[in-house]
C-alpha positions, -999 to 999 in steps of 0.1 A, spaced: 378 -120 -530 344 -113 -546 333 -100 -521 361 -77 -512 360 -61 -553 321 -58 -546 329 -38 -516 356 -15 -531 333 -13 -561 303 0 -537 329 23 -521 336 36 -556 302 45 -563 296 63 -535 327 84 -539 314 93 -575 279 98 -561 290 125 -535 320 133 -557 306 168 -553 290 169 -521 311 188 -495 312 170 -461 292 142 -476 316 115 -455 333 133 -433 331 159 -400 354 183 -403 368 189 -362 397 215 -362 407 241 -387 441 256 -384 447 285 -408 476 304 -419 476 336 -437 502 360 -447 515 379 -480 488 402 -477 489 422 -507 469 457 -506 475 469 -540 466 436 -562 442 427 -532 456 393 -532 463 366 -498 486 337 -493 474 306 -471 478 271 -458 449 256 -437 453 225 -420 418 202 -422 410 179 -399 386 152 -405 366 121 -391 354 98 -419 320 88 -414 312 68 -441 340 47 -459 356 70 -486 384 80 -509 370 116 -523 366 146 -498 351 173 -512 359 210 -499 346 244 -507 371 272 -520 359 300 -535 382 319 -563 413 311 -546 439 285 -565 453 257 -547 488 248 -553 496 217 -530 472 192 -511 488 165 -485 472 142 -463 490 125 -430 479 93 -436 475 85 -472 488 97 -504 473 120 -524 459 104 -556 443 136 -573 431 168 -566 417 195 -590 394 221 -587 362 229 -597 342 260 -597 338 264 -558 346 225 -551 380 216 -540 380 175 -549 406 159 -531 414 122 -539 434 99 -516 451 64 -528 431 42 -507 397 41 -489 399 55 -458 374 35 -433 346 52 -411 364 66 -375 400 74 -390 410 108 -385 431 126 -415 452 159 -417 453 177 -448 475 204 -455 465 225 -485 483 253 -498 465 282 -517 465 317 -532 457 344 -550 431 370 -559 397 369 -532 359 372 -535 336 402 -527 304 413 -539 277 440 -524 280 426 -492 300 396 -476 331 379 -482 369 393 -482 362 431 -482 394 453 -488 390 492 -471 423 511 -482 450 498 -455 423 473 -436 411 438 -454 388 421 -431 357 391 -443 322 391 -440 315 353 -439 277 361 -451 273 373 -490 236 387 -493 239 377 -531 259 349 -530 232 315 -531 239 290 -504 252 326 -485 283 310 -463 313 328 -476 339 310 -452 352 296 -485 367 329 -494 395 327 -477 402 293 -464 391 257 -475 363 244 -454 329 223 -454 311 255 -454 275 252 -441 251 258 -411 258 223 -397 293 212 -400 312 232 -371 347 228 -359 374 244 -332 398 269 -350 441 279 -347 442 310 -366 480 326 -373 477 353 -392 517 372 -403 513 411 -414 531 440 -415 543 454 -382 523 485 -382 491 466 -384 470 442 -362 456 413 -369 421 410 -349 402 378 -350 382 355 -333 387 336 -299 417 343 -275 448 358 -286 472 333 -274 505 344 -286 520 374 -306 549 363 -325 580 386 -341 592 371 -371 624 397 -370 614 405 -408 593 432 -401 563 408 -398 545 395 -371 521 367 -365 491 367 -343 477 334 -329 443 328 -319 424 303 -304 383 294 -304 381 266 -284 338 263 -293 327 244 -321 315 273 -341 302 270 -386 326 285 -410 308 317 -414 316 325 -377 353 329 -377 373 359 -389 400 381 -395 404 418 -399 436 436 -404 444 471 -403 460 497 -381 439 491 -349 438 507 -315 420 489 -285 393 501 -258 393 477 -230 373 468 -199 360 442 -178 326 428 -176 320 408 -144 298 380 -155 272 356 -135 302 330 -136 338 346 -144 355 380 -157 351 385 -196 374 410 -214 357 439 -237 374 449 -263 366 472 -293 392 475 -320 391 509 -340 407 531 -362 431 555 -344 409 583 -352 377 571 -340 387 561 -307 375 587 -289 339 581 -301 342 542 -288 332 547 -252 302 566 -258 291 544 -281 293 511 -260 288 530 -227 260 505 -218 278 473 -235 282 461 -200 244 461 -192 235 447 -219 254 414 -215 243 416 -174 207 416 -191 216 389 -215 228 367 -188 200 370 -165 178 361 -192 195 333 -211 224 320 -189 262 325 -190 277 344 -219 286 312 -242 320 322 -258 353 339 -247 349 376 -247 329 402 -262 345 416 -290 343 442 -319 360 453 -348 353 484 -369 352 472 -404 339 493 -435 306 471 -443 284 454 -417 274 447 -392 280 408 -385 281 382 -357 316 370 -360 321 346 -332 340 370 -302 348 395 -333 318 412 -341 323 435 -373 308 465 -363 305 490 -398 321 524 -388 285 543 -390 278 527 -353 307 541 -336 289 571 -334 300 587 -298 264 580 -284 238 553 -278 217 564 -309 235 534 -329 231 511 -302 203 484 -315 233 468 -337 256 470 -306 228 448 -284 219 427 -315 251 416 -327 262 408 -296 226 389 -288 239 366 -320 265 350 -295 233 330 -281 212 331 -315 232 321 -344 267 312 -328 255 295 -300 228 275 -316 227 281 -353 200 272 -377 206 242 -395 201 261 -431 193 294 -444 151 288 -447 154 290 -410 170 321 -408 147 334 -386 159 314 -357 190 333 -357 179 370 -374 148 372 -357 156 366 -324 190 389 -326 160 414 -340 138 410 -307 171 409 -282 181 440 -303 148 456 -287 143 437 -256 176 447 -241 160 485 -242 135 466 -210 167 460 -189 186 490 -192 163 519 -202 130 504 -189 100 486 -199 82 517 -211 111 525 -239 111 489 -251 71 484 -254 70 518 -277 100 502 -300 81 470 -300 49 486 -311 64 506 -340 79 469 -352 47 450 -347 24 481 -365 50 479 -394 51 439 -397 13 439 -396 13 468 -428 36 442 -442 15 411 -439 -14 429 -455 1 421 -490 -8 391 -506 30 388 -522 42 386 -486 22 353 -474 49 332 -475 59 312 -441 88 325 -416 106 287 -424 118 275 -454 117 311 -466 133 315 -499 167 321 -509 167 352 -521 149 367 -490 173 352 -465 181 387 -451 150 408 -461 147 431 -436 109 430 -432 102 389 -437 129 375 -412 146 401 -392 112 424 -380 87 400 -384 108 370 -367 118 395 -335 78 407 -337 68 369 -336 95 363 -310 78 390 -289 42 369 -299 59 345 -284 68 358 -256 36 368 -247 17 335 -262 37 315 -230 41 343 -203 76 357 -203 93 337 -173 79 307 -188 97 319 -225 130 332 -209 132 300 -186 126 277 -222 152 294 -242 180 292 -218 170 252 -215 166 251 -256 202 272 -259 216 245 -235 201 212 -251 213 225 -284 248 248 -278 273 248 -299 249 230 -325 221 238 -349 186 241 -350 154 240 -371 122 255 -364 107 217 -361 133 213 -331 131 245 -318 88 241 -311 97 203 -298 120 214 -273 98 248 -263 68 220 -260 93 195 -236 100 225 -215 70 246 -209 50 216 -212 25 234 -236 18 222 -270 35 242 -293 23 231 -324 -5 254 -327 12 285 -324 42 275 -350 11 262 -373 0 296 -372 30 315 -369 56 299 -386 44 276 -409 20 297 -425 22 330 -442 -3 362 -432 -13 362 -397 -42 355 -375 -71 379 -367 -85 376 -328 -115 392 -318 -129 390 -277 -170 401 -274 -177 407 -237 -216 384 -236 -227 390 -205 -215 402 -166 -230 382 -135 -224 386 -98 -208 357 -82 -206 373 -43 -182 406 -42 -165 390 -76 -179 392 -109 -181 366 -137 -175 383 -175 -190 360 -200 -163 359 -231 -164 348 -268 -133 349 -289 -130 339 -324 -102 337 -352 -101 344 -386 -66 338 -404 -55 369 -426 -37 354 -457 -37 317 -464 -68 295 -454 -58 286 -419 -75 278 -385 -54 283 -356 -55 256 -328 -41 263 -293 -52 300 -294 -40 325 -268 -47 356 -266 -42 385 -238 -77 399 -231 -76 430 -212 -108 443 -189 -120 471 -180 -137 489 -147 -161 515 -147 -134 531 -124 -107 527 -150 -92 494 -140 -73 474 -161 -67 433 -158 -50 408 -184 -58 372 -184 -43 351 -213 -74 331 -232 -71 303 -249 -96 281 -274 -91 259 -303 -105 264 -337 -126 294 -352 -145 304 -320 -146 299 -282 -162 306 -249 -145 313 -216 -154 329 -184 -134 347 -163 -138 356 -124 -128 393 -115 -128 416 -85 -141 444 -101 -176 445 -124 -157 448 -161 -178 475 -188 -155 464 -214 -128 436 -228 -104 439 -257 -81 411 -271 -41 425 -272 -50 458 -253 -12 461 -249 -4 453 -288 15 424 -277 7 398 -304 7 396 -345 -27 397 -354 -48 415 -383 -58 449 -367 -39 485 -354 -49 499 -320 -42 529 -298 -52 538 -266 -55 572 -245 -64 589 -213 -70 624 -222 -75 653 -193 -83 674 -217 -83 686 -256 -68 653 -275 -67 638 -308 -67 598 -310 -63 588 -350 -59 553 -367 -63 540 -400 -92 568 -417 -105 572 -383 -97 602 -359 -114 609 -324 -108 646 -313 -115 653 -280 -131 689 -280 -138 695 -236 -132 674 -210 -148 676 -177 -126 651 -157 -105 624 -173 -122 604 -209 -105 566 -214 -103 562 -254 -92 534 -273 -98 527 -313 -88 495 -329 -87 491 -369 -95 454 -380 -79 446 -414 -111 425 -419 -147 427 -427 -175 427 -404 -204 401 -403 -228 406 -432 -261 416 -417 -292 400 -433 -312 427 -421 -296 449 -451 -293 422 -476 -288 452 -508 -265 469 -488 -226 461 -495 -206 465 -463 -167 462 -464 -149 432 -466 -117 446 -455 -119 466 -422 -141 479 -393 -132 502 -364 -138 495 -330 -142 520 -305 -141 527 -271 -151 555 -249 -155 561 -210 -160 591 -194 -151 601 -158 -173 634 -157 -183 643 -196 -168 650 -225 -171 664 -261 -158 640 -285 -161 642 -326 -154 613 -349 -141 612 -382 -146 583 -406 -125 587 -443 -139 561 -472 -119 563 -503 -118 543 -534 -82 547 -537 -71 524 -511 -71 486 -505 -94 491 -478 -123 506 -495 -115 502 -531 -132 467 -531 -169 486 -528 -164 518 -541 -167 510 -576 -181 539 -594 -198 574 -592 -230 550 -585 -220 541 -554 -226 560 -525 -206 552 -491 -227 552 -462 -214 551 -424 -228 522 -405 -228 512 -368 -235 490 -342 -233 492 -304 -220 457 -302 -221 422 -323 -254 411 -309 -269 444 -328 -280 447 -361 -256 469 -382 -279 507 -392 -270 544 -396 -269 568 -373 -271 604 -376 -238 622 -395 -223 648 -419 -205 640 -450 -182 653 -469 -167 651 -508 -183 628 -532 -181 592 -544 -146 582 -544 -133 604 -514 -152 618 -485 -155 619 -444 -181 611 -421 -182 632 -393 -203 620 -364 -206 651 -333 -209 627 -309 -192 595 -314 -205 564 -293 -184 531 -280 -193 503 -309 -183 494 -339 -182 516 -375 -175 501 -408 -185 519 -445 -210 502 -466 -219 506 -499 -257 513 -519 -263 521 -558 -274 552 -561 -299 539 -583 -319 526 -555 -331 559 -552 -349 565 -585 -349 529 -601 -371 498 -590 -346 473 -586 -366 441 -588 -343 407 -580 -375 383 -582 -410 394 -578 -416 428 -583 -435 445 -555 -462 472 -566 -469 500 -540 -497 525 -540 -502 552 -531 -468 568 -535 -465 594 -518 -487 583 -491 -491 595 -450 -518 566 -437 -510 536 -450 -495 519 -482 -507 485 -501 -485 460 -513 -486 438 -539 -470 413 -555 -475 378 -583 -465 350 -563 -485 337 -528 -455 334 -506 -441 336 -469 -422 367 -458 -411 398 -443 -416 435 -455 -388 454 -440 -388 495 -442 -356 514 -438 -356 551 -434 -333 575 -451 -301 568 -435 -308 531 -437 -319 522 -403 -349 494 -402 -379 513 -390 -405 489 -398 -407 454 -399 -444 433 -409 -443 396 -419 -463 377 -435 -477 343 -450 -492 328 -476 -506 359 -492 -495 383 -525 -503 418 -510 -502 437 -477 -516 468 -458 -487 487 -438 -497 515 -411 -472 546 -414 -486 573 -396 -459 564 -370 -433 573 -393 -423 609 -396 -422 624 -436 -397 620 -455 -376 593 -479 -381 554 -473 -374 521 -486 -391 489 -486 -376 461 -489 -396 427 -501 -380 396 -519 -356 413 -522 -369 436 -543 -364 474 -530 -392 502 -537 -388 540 -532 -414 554 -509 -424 590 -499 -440 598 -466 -458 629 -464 
């Protein structure tokens, strides 16, 4: 008897402990709700929802959610009902006895009253139509199932669903699964009944109600016939087949990618707010039904949600992307299968431009998981950047490899829930890479990485040539290094030829050599702008008179004698310091890469704006004492120098123009004007005489030391270089140096000399 008390007393404990836990010992299985009494004036429901449950842990308190609505009655089929009461969203029901794990129980709970809306999501009343949104943006946890019928409302906790929902004659009521039976009450009511046979979360079923007219038709699916339907207001149903003219191609392309369509027909509902993924009953807001295809994304999105989201689900809002990113990228991929690859690749770009803008903000490092609750929806930080690091993803594996994985991921986990932890196991199991490099880098870390490819060297190797590769990475945002790198690196012929290879190196840099059938002049990491990573690019084949701008940098193609092949690429991070001008400051934010090859000649002008204003330049450009230089280097291997330009403006604002811009890199540096008139000694101070000289100049300094004298001309190229050792003073020739202004640079201390 002990014994038994102990146990019961355990039992109690853990009732009180989860007391207000929903779900805490249970799985609820089947919801069967009943609605009627709809009242349009007081906006106000009536309903009874039948619960079904299997215990899991022993219990005598289950704890439901129920948001505003009152509850006037609670039964249960197998036990008495002890207590019940309500508080704040909890519905706390209390049975006489403790019900043991594997029992199955029925309640039946009456309820009422006045329901829940806010900016966006839960039961939204629009003149003569109510209909639910069973998201609230505002609402924190966001499920909104609770609005209108008692349920363990979460990610996780998914059930099969009886709706039967009684309104007035003149209206429909629309919701999701099959319509099994239309019922006439003879009162001037009727009740619809619907089935969803799927296991589908709380927020996935609905209702909508209203005066509603149908558009029908038939898609023929990879394994059976699936009705289309699109419910509408009488007066825009003219507009509805224009609008989903290409619904059926979208679904053929969804098949062929991911495998059957999962649920029972592909449905819509015009609603006043949306648009949302409502299991076979997408809410689709009346802007869409447009007449025309330029609405279309949120047609092939919401209906990609049927895979993403109601198919597999993410097991809580910090993973939203897993569901809103993914119905982001299907909402642009589909544009591959039925307009072509070229109209999807341009819609891609202007995402993956934007996100990369984006992720140049320090308040926007935060990770893709576990993103906060109040940026569960944000438009930029799950829906763009989670379809642009879909499409990275896409790219990172090869995309029959990545369409092949998800349909086996969708499979493995359908009609369940996912995390981002499960979702890079089972993409590992599949393709049989390791994916925890890419979701290190991509998803568990804020910013985004930074690739850069440096063609070394070309050999022969018989009619094929070897191309000698270094890539490195540099994380933009929180410290990171990435491990199992890939990259696309494109080549490039001296006839114009183009070939991909996907590259791939752990840590900060790597080596690789590819073998090619054509001799390559060039290679560029992401040529196509396939991947997130820390730079803008653009690319053009001009035949004649063409301008090629990005990011402060514009290439304008005067004459053309033949064909030119540009391409300019905007890092969003420094380049390497160069020790050769130590008292030089060069940028720590950007450099431009660019790219020229002629078929025949050309005329080409570049344009190079510096400005203290923005966050590229603003680090360096301090002052009216600094003046920005232009600074270049044919490749990484040489030295960064000046080469011959016009400028423009004054300190803070101002353009280079170089007449006759070269493939190589160009990044702005900074010097203190004061270097021109003021000896800026950092530790010994180096005497020259004479000054002005023409012959020859004598150096001199306190200490005997080792060193170099370095002399940079005007435009801060190094002219001169003459070491030295264990000495305090020098004799330096310059009668090969034409007149003019010069600096010498010892100790790093820097002297103004003339040359006459």
């Amino acid at each position: 008897m002990k014994r038994v008390f102990l146990f019961i007393g355990i039992l109690a404990l853990i009732g009180i402990a989860n007391a207000q836990t929903p779900g805490q010992n249970f799985d609820v299985t089947h919801y069967e709700i009943h609605l009627g009494d709809f009242d349009f004036t007081d906006q106000t429901i009536q309903g009874e929802t039948f619960v079904d449950v299997a215990v899991t842990t022993p219990t005598n308190t289950f704890v439901l959610e129920l948001k505003r609505l009152t509850v006037s009655n609670v039964t249960c089929n197998n036990y008495s009902i002890n207590n019940y009461r309500q508080e704040d969203d909890f519905l706390i029901i209390v049975i006489d006895e403790y019900a043991l794990a594997g029992e199955h129980l029925t309640f039946d709970i009456h309820y009422g009253g006045d329901t829940f809306s806010e900016t966006w999501g839960g039961v939204e009343w629009w003149g003569d139509y109510v209909y639910n949104l069973g998201v609230g943006f505002d609402s924190q946890p966001h499920n909104l199932g609770k609005t209108w019928f008692p349920c363990v409302d979460n990610f996780t906790d998914k059930a099969t669903y009886s709706l039967y929902i009684t309104v007035t004659s003149d209206k429909k009521a629309i919701c999701g699964g099959n319509l099994f039976d239309i019922t006439d009450n003879g009162d001037g009511t009727s009740t619809w009944h619907w089935e969803t046979p799927q296991e589908i979360a709380t927020y996935h079923i609905s209702f909508a109600i209203g005066d509603y007219q149908v558009w029908e038709d038939v898609y023929h699916g990879i394994e059976r016939d699936i009705p289309v339907q699109v419910y509408a207001k009488p007066s825009q149903m003219s507009k509805v087949p224009g609008t989903f003219v290409n619904v059926k191609e979208i679904a053929s392309f969804y098949e062929s990618c991911l495998g059957p369509y999962p649920f029972n027909r592909i449905g819509y509902v015009c609603t006043g707010k949306g648009c949302m993924e409502h299991t076979d009953n997408i809410a689709i807001t009346s802007g869409v039904i447009t007449g025309n295809t330029t609405q279309e994304e949120y047609v092939a999105h919401e209906l990609s949600h049927m895979y993403f989201g109601n198919k597999v689900t993410c097991s809580t809002a910090g993973d939203m992307w897993l569901n809103e990113g993914f119905a982001q990228f299907w909402g642009v991929f589909y544009l591959s299968g039925v307009y072509g690859e070229d109209r999807y690749q341009t819609e891609m770009n202007k995402k993956i431009n934007s996100i990369t803008s984006w992720c140049k903000s320090q308040n926007n490092w935060i990770p893709l998981n576990n993103i906060p609750l109040d940026m569960t929806y944000d438009s930029k930080a799950v829906y763009d950047r989670g379809a642009v690091i879909a499409n990275t993803l896409m790219h990172y594996l090869g995309r029959d490899s990545f369409l092949t994985a998800l349909g086996q991921y969708l499979n493995s986990h359908a009609y369940g829930v996912s995390s981002s932890e499960l979702f890079r196991d089972a993409l590992t199991a599949f393709t049989g890479v390791d994916m925890n490099g890419f979701f290190d880098t991509y998803v568990f870390t804020g910013g985004m990485p930074h690739f850069t490819v440096n063609l070394l060297g070309v050999t022969p190797n018989g009619a094929q040539y070897n191309a000698n590769l270094q890539m490195s990475y540099w994380h933009y945002g929180p410290s990171h290094v990435g491990q199992n790198n890939r990259v696309e690196v494109t080549f490039v012929g001296r006839e114009g030829q183009l070939h991909t290879e996907l590259v791939g190196w752990d840590g900060l840099e790597g080596e690789e050599t590819v073998t090619l059938d054509f001799e390559p002049i060039a290679a560029f990491a992401d040529y196509f702008n396939h991947f997130l990573d820390a730079k803008f690019d653009k690319n053009l084949t001009a035949t004649g008179p063409a301008n090629l701008s990005q990011s402060n940098f514009s290439a304008n193609v005067n004459s053309v004698n033949g064909s030119t092949m540009l391409r300019v690429e905007a890092h969003l991070v420094g380049p390497d310091n160069d020790p050769e001008i130590p008292w030089l400051t060069l940028s720590k934010n950007h450099y431009w890469n660019f790219f020229r090859h002629d078929s025949g000649s050309a005329h080409i002008n570049g344009q190079f704006i510096y400005s203290n204003s923005n966050s590229e330049d603003g680090d360096i450009i301090h002052t009216k004492n600094d003046s920005a230089v232009l600074l270049y280097r044919a490749n990484v291997l040489d030295p960064w120098h000046t080469i011959n330009y016009t400028q423009e403006g004054d300190w803070d604002y101002g353009r280079f123009t170089v007449d006759e811009v070269q493939s190589g890199q160009y990044t702005i540096g900074v010097i203190d004007k004061a270097l021109y008139g003021i000896n800026e000694a950092y530790t010994q101070p180096t005497v020259i005489y004479p000054n002005p000289a023409s012959d020859q100049v004598t150096l001199k300094w306190d200490n005997v030391s080792d060193g170099v004298i370095r002399v940079f001309n005007s435009q801060l190229q190094l002219v001169k270089t003459q070491p030295y050792q264990n000495t305090n003073n020098l004799v330096i020739p310059i009668k090969d140096l034409t007149p003019g202004l010069y600096f010498i640079e010892n100790n790093h201390a820097i002297n103004k000399l003339i040359i006459y």
